[in-house]
N, C-alpha and C positions, 0 to 999 in steps of 0.2 A: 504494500500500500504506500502509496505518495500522496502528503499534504500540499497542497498548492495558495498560492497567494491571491490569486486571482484568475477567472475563467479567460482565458487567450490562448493564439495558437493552436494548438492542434488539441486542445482541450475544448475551445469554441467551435471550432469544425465538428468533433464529434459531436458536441451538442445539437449542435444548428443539421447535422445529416442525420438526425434521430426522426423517428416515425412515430413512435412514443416513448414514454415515459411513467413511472410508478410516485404517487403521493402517500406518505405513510404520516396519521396524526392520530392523538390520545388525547382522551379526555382528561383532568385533573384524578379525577375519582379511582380509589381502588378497583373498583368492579365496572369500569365501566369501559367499553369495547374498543380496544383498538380498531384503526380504519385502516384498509391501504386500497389503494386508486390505481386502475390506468387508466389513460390520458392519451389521447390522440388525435385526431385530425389534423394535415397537415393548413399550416399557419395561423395557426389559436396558441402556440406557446413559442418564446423567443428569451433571452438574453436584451435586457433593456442596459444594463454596462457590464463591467467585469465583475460586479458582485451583485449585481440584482437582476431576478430571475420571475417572468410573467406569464401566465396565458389565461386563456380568456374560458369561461368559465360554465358549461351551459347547465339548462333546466335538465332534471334527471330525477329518474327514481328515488334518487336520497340526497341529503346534505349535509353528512358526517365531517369534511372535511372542514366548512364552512362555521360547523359549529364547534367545533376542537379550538380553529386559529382565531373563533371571536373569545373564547372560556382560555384562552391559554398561550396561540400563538405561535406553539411547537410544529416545525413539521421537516419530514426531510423528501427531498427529492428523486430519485434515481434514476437514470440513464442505463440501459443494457444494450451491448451489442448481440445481434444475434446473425450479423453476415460478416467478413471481412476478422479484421481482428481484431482476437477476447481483449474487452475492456468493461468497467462499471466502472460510470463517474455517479458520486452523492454529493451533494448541498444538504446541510445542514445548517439552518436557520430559522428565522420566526415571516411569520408569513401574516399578510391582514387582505382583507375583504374592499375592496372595490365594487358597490353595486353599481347597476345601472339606473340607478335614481342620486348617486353621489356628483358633486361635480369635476371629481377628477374623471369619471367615466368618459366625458366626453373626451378628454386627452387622451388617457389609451386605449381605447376602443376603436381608434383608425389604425393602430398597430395591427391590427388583425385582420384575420378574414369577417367578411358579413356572416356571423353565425345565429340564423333564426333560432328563438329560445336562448339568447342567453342573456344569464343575469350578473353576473361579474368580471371583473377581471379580480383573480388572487395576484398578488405579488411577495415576491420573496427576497427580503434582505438574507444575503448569505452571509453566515458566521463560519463555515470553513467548507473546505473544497475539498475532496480527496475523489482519487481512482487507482482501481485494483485489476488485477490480472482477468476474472470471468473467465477463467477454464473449465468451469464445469458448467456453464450453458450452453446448452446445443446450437447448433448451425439452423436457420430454419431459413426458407425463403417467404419474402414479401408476394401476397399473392393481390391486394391492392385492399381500397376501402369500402368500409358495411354503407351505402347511401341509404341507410334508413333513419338514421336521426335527425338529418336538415330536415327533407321534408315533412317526418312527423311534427316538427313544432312550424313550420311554416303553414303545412293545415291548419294548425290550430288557431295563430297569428298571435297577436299582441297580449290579446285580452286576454285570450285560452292560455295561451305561457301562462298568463297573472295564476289562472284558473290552478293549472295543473298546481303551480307551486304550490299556493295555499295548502291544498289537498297532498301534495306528499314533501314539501321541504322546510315545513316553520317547525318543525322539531326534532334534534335526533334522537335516533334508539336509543337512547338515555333519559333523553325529555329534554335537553339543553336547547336553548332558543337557536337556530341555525337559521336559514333563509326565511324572515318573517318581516322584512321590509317594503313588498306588496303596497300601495297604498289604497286604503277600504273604503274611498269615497264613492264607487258604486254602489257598495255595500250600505250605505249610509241611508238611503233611502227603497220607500218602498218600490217606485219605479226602477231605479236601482238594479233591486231584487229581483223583480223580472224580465229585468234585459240578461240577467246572469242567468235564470233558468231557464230561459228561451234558447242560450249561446249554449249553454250546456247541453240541451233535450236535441239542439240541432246535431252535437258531436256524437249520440249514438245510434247507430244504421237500427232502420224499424221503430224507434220513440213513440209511444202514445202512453200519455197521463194516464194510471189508472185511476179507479175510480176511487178505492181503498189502498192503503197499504199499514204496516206497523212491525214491529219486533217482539219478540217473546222470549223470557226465558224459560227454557226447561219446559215449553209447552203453552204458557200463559202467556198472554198477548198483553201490552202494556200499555201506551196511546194507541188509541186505532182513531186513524183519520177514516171518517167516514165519507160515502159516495156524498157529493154536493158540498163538501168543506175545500180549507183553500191550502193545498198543501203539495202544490206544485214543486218546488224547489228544495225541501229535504227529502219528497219522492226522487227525484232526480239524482242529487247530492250521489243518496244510497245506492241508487241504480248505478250511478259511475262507479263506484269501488266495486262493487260487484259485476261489476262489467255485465250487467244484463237489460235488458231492453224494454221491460215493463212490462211485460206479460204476463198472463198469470201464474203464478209457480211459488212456491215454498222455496227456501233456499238457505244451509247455514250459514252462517256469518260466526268468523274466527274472531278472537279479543284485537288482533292486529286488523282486520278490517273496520272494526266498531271505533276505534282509537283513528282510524283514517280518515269515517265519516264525521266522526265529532270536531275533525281539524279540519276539516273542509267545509264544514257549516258553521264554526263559528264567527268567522267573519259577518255573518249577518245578526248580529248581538248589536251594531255597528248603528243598526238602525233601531233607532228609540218606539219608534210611530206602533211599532205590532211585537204581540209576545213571541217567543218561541218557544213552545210545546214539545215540539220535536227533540230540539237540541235538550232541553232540560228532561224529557225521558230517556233517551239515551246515555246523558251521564249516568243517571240514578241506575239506569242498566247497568255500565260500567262498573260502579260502583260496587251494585251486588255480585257482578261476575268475581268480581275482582275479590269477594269477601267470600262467596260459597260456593265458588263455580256454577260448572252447569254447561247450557245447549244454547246457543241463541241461534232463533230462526227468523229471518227475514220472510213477509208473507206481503206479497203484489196479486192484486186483483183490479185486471185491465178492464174486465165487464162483470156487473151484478149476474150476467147468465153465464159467464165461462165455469165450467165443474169443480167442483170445490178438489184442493190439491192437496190435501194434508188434516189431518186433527186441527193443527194450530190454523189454517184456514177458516176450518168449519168455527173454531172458538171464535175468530177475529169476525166472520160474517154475523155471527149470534150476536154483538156488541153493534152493530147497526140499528 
């Protein structure tokens, strides 16, 4: 292993001819999960000098990384050869968060490519430099790039990023506050509210409101929004994490999906003007999951005549 003073020379080249790259970050807490990342698309990460290190940052299934360097700030970097000759370069330094609502964003975000969905750029002051032989990683060849990330969040566009985020990156698997920088002034109002379930009901293929829907533990049904109430957009909310399309059907719902939907609806707390039912049964669900376990069943009923799909159906239509 060689310590280095600064990334140059044939230290930058290797950098700069990398296809990716590994992010590794930890929370403060004894129990709580180490992260590690790869990173890729070509030009979203660069060398901004010889000790600071950038790339740009998108919307994704999680935001562990996000929430380590706001709680702490630790992370280290690494570089792997895997064609040409064995090398691993590491940065080890402290890293911070650039949204895309800050005003440095606008400065480095032309450093990069146009990456529909994303919401930061991370940056990394290095505190040392080293690289080692990689002999024991294999030869592999580059077969090119997955083109399914741009266009999935350029479907989605501006708003839906916002969307997705709420729904799976203001918290990490820990509970630490990670991407929660969104701003909830749609949220804020009741009109609002149904420009977002409207954006939402559009994003799943087949959508119709049903009439009914509710949750249950262990068989018992808890709010049941009945046929002629107004309960479009935590119908929805539910339906996206479950990735189902309103139809009618039974269907379980895991402690990790329940914990999905309650962070994807809260933002609408936001608006004062109407209560929410939903959201505050669902915790209390949580709550008791959380204290005596059990079954939770999500129940959607598209039409009063579709055939009842389950016990907890038949319980949740008897509450009409």
């Amino acid at each position: 292993m060689k310590i280095h003073s600064r990334v140059t020379g044939r230290l930058l080249d290797f950098v700069e001819s990398q296809r990716m790259f590994f992010v590794a970050t930890s929370p403060l807490a004894e129990d709580g999960h180490v992260n590690l990342s790869p990173r890729g698309i070509p030009g979203t990460f660069r060398m901004l000098d010889e000790h600071t290190f950038a790339w740009l940052d998108t919307s994704g299934s999680g935001s562990e990384t996000i929430a380590h360097l706001r709680e702490n700030g630790r992370v280290t970097v690494m570089f792997c050869a895997f064609e040409g000759a064995p090398n691993i370069v590491r940065f080890h330094g402290r890293g911070r968060v650039v949204t895309r609502y800050d005003d440095e964003y606008v400065l480095l975000e032309p450093l990069f490519v146009d990456l529909p969905g994303a919401r930061a750029v991370i940056v990394v002051d290095i505190e040392r430099i080293s690289d080692s032989c990689g002999f024991g990683v294999p030869l592999m060849e580059y077969a090119g790039e997955r083109d399914l990330l741009q266009p999935y969040f350029e479907r989605k566009g501006i708003e839906g990023s916002a969307d997705y985020r709420r729904r799976k990156n203001r918290t990490s698997i820990d509970g630490l506050p990670a991407f929660d920088f969104d701003p909830l002034g749609e949220w804020s109002t009741v009109e609002g509210l149904r420009t977002i379930r409207d954006r939402l009901a559009a994003q799943i293929e087949g959508w119709r409101f049903p009439v009914s829907f509710g949750l249950a533990l262990d068989g018992e049904p808890g709010l049941v929004n009945r046929p002629g109430g107004v309960h479009g957009l935590p119908a929805v909310v539910l339906a996206t994490v479950l990735k189902h399309d309103g139809s009618t059907a039974s269907l379980e719902v895991s402690a990790e999906q329940l914990d999905e939907a309650i962070t994807a609806l809260s933002p609408a707390e936001a608006c004062t003007a109407v209560e929410h039912p939903n959201l505050a049964d669902w915790r209390d669900l949580r709550d008791r999951l959380g204290t005596d376990g059990g079954t939770v069943t999500a129940v959607f009923v598209r039409s009063a005549d579709d055939p009842v799909t389950s016990d907890v159906d038949a319980r949740l239509r008897d509450r009409w």
